[in-house]
C-alpha positions in Angstrom: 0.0 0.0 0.0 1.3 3.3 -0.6 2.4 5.3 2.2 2.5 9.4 2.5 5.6 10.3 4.0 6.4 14.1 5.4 10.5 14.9 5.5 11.7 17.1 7.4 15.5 17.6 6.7 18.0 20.4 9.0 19.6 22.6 7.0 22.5 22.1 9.5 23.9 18.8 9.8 26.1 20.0 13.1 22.4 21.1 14.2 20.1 17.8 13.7 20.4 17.0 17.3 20.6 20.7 18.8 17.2 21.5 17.5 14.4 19.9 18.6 12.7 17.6 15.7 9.4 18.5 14.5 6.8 15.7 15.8 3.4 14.4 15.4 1.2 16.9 17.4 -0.5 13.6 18.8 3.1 13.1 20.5 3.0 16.8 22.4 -0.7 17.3 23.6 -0.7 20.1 26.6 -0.2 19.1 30.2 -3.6 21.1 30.7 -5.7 18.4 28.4 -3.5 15.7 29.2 -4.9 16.9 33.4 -8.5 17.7 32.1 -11.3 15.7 33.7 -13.7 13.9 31.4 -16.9 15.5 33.6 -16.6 18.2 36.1 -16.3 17.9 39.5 -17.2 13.9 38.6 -21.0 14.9 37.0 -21.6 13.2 34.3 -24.2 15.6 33.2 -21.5 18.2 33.1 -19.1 17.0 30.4 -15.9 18.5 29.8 -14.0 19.3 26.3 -12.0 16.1 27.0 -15.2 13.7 25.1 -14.9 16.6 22.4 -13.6 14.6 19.2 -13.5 17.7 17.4 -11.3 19.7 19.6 -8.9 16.6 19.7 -8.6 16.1 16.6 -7.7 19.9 16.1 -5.2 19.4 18.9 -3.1 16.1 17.2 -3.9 17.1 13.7 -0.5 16.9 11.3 3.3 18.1 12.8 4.4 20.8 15.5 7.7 22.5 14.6 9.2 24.0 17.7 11.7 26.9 18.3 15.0 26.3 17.8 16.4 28.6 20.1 15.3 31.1 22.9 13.9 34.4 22.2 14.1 37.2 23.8 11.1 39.4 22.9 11.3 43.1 23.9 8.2 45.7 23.1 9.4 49.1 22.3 6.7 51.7 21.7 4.5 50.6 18.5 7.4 48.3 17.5 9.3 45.0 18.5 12.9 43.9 19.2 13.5 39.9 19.4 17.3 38.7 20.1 17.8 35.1 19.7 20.3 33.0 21.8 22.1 32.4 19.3 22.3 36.1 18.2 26.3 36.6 19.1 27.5 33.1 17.1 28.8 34.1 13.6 25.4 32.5 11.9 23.7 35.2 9.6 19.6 35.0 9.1 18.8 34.4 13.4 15.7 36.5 12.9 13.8 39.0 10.3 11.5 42.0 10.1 9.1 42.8 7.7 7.5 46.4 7.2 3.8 46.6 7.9 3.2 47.7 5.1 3.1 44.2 3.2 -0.1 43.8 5.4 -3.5 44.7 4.7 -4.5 48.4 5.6 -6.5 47.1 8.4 -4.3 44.8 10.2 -1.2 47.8 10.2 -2.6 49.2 13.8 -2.6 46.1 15.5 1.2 44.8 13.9 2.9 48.1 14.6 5.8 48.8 12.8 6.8 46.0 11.7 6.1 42.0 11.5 8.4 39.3 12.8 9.7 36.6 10.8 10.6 33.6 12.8 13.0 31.2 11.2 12.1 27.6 10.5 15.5 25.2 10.3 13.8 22.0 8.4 13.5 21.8 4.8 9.7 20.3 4.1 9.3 17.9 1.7 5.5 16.1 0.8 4.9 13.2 -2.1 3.6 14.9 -5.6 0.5 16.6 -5.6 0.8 17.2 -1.6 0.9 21.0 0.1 1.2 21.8 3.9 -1.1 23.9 5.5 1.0 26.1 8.0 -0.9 27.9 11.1 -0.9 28.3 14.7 -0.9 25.1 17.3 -4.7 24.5 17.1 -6.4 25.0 20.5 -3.3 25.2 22.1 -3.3 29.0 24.5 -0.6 31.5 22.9 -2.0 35.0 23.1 1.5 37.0 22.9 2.2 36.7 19.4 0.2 35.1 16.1 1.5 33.3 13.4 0.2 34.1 10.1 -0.9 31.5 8.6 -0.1 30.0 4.8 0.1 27.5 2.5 2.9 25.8 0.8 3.1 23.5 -2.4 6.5 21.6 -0.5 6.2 19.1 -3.5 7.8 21.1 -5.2 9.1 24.0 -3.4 12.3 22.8 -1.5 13.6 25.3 0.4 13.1 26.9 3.8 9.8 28.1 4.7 9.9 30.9 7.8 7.0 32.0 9.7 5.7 35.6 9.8 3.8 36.8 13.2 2.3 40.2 14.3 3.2 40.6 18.4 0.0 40.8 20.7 1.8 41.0 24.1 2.5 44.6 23.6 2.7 45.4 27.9 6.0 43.7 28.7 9.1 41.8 27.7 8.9 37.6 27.8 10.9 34.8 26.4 9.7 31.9 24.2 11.5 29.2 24.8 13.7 26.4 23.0 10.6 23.3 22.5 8.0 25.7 22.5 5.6 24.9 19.8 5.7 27.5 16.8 3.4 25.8 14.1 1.2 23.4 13.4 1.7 21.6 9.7 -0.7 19.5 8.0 -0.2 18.1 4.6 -2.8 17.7 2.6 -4.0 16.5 -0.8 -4.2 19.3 -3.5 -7.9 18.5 -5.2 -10.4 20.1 -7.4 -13.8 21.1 -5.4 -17.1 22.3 -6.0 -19.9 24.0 -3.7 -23.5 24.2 -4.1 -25.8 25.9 -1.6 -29.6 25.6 -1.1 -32.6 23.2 0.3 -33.2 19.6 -0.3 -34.6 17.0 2.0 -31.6 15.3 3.6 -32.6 12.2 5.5 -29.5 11.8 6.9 -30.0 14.4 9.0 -33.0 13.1 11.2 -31.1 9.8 11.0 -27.8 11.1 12.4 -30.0 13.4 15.0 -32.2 10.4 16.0 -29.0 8.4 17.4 -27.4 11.5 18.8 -30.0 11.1 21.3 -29.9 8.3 22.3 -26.7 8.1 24.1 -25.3 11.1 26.8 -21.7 11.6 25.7 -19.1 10.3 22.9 -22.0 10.1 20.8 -20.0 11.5 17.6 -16.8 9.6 19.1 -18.3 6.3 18.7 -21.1 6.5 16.2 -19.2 8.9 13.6 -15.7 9.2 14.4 -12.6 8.4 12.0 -9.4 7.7 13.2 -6.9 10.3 11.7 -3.2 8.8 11.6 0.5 11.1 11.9 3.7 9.2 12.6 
């Protein structure tokens, strides 16, 4: 059977085991889920996000890419300084700015001056007719800084791919650290669609509604659910 296969290649070979490798997201679900209760305070009327299929699947979907490095990230007025760890080796390219003005008009106020560029160390490779989705760590809490998301055609495009963000944690200075996740990658299958929006009678509907009632919780997990598989 054929088998997808993700690379992930360091552009460093003296770095491959200094950077942290990207994983599964499935491997590095939070301590906060992993803690989470199934029902509050034991009621199993009171169910908790933990039965929530949807929100877990969000959670392990594709590959987390962490920082490489520490960052030191300093506000200054309507601007941002970030100074890597590594900032005082002789390596070139530790971090980048962008002007706001490659934004749109209405998200200039809330970037400030300029946009940070994190860099990404692993060259992304995906089997033809494969691109990766690139976003933030799906309902995982960062509120100091969002990546902009994009898409990549890494079937063809080998080369490093670095992540632009617009700071939010405007107040104070903090540091991300080295194994922090930066971004969540998902592959998927580059395909032809077609929408079409309107009324029709779908039977499925009641029928899918009918057994949604009959059980109190995991009703989706075990009546609807699809097992979704990253190695």
């Amino acid at each position: 059977m054929f088998e997808n296969k993700i690379t992930f290649c360091a552009c460093e070979y003296d770095m491959v085991d200094v950077w942290p490798r990207p994983q599964s997201a499935s491997r590095v679900i939070p301590d906060e889920y992993k803690r989470l209760e199934k029902f509050k305070d034991g009621n199993m009327h009171n169910v908790t996000v933990k039965s929530c299929m949807p929100f877990l699947d969000a959670l392990t979907l594709g590959y987390i890419i962490f920082f490489d490095q520490d960052y030191i990230v300093d506000p200054v007025e309507n601007d941002l300084s970030v100074t890597p760890a590594q900032s005082k080796s002789p390596k070139k390219n530790e971090f980048e700015y962008h002007s706001r003005e490659q934004l749109p008009k209405d998200w200039e106020q809330k970037a400030g001056e300029h946009v940070g560029k994190f860099h990404n160390r692993w060259l992304i490779k995906t089997p033809p007719g494969y691109s990766c989705l690139f976003i933030k760590p799906m309902n995982r809490i960062e509120d100091r800084f969002e990546i902009i998301s994009g898409v990549v055609d890494t079937d063809t495009y080998i080369s490093l791919i670095n992540f632009p963000f617009i700071l939010n944690k405007r107040d104070e200075q903090f540091m991300i650290k080295k194994g922090d996740p930066m971004v969540q990658v998902i592959p998927f299958k580059r395909e032809p669609w077609k929408s079409w929006s309107g009324f029709y009678k779908e039977d499925l509907h009641t029928k899918t509604d009918n057994q949604l009632l009959s059980k109190w919780y995991d009703k989706y997990k075990k009546m609807f659910w699809n097992k979704k598989s990253f190695k």
